[in-house]
MDAnalysis code that builds the backbone (N, CA, C; Angstrom):
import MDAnalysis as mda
import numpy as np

u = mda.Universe.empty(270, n_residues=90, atom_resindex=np.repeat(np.arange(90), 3), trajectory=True)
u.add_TopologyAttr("name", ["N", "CA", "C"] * 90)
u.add_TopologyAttr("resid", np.arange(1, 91))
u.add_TopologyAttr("resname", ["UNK", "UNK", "UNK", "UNK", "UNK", "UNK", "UNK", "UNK", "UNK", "UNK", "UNK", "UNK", "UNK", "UNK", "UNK", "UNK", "UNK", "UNK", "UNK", "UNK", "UNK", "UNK", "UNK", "UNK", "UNK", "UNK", "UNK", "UNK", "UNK", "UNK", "UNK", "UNK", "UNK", "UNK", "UNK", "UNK", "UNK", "UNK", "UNK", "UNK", "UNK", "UNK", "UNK", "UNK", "UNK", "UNK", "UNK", "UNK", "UNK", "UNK", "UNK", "UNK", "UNK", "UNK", "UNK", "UNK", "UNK", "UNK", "UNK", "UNK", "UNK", "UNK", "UNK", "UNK", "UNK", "UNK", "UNK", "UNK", "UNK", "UNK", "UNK", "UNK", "UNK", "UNK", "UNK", "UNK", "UNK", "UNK", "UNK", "UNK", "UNK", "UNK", "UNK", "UNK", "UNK", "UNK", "UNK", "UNK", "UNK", "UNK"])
u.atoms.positions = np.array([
    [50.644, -83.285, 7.257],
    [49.819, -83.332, 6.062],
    [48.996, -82.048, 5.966],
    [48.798, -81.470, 4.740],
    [48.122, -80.419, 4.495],
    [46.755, -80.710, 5.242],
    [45.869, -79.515, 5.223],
    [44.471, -79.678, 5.389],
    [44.280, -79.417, 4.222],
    [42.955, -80.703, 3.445],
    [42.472, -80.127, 2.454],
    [41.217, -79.485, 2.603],
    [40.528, -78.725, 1.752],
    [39.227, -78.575, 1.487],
    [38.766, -78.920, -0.180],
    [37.386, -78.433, -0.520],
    [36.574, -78.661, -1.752],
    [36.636, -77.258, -1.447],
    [37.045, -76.618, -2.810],
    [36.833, -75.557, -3.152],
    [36.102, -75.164, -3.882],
    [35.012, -73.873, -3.410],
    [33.874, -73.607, -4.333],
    [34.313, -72.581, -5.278],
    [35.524, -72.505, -5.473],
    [35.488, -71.623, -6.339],
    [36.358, -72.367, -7.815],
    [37.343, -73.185, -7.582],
    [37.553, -74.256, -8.425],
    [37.108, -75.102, -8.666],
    [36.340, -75.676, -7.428],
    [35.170, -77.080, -7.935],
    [36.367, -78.168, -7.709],
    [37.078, -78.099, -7.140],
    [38.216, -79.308, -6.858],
    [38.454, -78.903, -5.870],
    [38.961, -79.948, -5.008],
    [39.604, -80.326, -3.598],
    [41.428, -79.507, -3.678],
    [41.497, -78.509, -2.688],
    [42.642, -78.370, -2.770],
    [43.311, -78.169, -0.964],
    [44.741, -77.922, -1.767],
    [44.991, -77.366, -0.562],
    [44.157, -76.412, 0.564],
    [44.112, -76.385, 1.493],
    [43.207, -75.581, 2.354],
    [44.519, -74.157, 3.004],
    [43.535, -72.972, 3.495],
    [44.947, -71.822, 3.971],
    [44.989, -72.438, 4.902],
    [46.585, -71.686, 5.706],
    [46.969, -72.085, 6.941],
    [45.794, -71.669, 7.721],
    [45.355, -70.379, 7.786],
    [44.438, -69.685, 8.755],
    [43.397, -68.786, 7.880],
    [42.928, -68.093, 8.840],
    [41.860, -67.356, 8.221],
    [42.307, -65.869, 7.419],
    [42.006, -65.865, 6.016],
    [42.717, -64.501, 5.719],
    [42.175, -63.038, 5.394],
    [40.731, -63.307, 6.366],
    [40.133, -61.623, 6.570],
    [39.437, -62.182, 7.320],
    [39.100, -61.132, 8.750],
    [38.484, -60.915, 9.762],
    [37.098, -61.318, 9.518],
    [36.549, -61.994, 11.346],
    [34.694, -61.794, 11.105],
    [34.128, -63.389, 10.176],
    [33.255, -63.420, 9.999],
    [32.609, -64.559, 9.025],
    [32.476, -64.800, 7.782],
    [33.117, -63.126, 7.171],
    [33.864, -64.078, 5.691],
    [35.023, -65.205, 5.644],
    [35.972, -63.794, 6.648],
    [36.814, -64.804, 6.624],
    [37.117, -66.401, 6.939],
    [36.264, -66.809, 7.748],
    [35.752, -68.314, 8.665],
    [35.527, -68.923, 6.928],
    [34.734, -68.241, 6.248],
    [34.113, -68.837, 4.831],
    [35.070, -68.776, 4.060],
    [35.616, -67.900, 3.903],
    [37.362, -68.236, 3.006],
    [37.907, -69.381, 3.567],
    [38.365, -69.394, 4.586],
    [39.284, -70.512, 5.590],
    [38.484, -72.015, 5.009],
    [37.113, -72.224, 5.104],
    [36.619, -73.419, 5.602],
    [36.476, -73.660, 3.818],
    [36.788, -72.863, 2.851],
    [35.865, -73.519, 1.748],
    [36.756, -72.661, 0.286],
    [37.869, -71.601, 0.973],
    [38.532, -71.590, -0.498],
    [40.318, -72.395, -0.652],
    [40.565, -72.902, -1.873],
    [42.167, -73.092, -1.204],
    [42.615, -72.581, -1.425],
    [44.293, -72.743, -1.255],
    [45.300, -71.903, -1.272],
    [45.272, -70.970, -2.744],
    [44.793, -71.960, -4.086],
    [45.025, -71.797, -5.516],
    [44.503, -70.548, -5.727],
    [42.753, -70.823, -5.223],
    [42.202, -69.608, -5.642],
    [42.260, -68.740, -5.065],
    [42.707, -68.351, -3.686],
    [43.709, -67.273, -2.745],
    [44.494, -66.663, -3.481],
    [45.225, -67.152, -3.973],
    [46.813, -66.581, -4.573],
    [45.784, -66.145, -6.163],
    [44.924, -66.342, -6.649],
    [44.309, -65.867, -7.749],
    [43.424, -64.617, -7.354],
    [43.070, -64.434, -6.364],
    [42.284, -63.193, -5.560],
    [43.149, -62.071, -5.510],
    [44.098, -62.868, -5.210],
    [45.637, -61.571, -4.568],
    [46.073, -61.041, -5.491],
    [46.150, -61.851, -6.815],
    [46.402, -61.271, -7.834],
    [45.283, -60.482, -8.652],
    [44.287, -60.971, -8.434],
    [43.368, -60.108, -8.833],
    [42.979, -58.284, -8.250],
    [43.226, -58.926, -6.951],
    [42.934, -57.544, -6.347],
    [43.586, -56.530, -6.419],
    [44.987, -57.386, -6.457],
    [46.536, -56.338, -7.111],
    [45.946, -55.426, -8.056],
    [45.190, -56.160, -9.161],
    [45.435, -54.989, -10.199],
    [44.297, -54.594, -10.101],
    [43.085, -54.632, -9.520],
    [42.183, -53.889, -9.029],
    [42.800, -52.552, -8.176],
    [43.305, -52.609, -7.142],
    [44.069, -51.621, -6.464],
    [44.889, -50.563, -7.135],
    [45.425, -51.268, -8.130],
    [46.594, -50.732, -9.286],
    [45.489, -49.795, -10.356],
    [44.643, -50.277, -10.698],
    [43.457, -49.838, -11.989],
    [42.971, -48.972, -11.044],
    [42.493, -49.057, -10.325],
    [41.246, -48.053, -9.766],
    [41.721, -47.112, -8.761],
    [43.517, -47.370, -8.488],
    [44.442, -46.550, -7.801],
    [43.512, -46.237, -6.200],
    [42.960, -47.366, -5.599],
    [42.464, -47.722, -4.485],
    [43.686, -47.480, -3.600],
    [42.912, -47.031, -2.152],
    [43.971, -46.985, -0.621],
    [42.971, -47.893, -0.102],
    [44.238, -49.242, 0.223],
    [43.256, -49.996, 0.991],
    [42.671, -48.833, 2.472],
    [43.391, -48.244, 3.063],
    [43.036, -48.128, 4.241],
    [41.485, -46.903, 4.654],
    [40.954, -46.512, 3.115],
    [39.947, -45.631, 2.894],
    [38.841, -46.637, 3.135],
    [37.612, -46.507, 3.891],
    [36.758, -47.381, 3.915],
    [36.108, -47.713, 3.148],
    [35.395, -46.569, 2.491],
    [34.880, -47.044, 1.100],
    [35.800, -48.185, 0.356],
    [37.113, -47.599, 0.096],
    [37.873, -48.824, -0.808],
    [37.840, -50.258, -0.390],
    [38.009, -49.974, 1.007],
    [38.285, -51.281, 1.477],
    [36.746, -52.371, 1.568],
    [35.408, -51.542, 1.300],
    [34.014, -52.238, 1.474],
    [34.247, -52.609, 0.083],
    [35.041, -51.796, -1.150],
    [34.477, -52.311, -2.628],
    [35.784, -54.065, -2.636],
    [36.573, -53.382, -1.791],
    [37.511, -54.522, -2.167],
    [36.780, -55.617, -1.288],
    [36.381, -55.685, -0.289],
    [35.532, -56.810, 0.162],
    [34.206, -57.053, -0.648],
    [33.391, -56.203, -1.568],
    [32.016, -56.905, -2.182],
    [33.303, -57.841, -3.233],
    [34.034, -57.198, -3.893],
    [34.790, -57.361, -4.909],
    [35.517, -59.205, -4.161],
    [35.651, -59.449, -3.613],
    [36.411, -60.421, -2.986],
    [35.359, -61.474, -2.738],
    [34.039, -61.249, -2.396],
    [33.020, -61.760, -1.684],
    [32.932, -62.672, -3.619],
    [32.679, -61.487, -4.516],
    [31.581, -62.236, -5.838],
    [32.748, -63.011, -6.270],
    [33.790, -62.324, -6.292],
    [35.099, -62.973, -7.087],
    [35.326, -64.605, -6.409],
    [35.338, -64.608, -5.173],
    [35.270, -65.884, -4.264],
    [34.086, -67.097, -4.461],
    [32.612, -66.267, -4.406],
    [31.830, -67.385, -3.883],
    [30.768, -66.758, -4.615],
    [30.521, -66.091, -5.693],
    [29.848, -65.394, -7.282],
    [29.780, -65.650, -8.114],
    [29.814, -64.313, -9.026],
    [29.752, -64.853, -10.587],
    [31.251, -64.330, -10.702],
    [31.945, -63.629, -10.266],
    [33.083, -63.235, -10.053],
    [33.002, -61.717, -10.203],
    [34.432, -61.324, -10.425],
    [34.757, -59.770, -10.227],
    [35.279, -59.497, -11.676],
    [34.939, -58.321, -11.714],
    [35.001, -57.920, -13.527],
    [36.785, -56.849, -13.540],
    [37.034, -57.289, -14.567],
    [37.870, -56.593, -14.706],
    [37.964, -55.073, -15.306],
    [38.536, -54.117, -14.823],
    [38.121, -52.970, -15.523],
    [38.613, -52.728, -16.626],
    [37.582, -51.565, -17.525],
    [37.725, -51.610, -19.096],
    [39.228, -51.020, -19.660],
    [39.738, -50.330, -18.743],
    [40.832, -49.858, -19.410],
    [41.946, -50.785, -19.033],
    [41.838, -52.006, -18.353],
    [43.297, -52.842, -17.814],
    [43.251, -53.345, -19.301],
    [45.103, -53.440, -19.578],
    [45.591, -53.743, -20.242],
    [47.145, -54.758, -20.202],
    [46.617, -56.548, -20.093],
    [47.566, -57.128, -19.435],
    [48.979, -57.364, -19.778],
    [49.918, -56.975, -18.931],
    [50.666, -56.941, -20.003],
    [51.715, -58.298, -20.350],
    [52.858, -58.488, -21.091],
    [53.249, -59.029, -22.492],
    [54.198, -60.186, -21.730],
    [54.272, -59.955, -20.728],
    [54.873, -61.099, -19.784],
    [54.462, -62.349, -19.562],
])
């Protein structure tokens, strides 16, 4: 049987992740309190964050904006999309 959790970012009980999916005590706070749903909505979010703002995860700076960016988007008011994304027709 799955693990569930209450997710604070849907406000409904969902699936819970297998494990933890970033290092340290966010990640413990992702694990214990987001589910799978709004995971796979982060990933996609961050995609085109990375894509828009032509981010290297492996630059530190990038990788601190992609963690505030992950932190509000998760357990915030959320993460804004930038002004020039344009979604496309798919």
């Amino acid at each position: 049987m799955a693990r569930m959790v209450q997710c604070v970012k849907t406000g409904k009980e969902g699936e819970g992740l297998d494990f933890p999916p970033y290092p340290g005590d966010l990640g413990k706070r992702i694990y214990e309190n987001i589910s799978k749903e709004a995971w796979e909505s982060w990933v996609g979010h961050q995609t085109m964050l990375i894509n828009e703002y032509r981010l290297t995860p492996v630059d530190p700076k990038n990788r601190k904006f992609l963690e505030e960016e992950m932190e509000k988007f998760l357990f915030g008011e959320g993460s804004d999309i930038p002004k020039e994304f344009v979604a496309s027709k798919e």
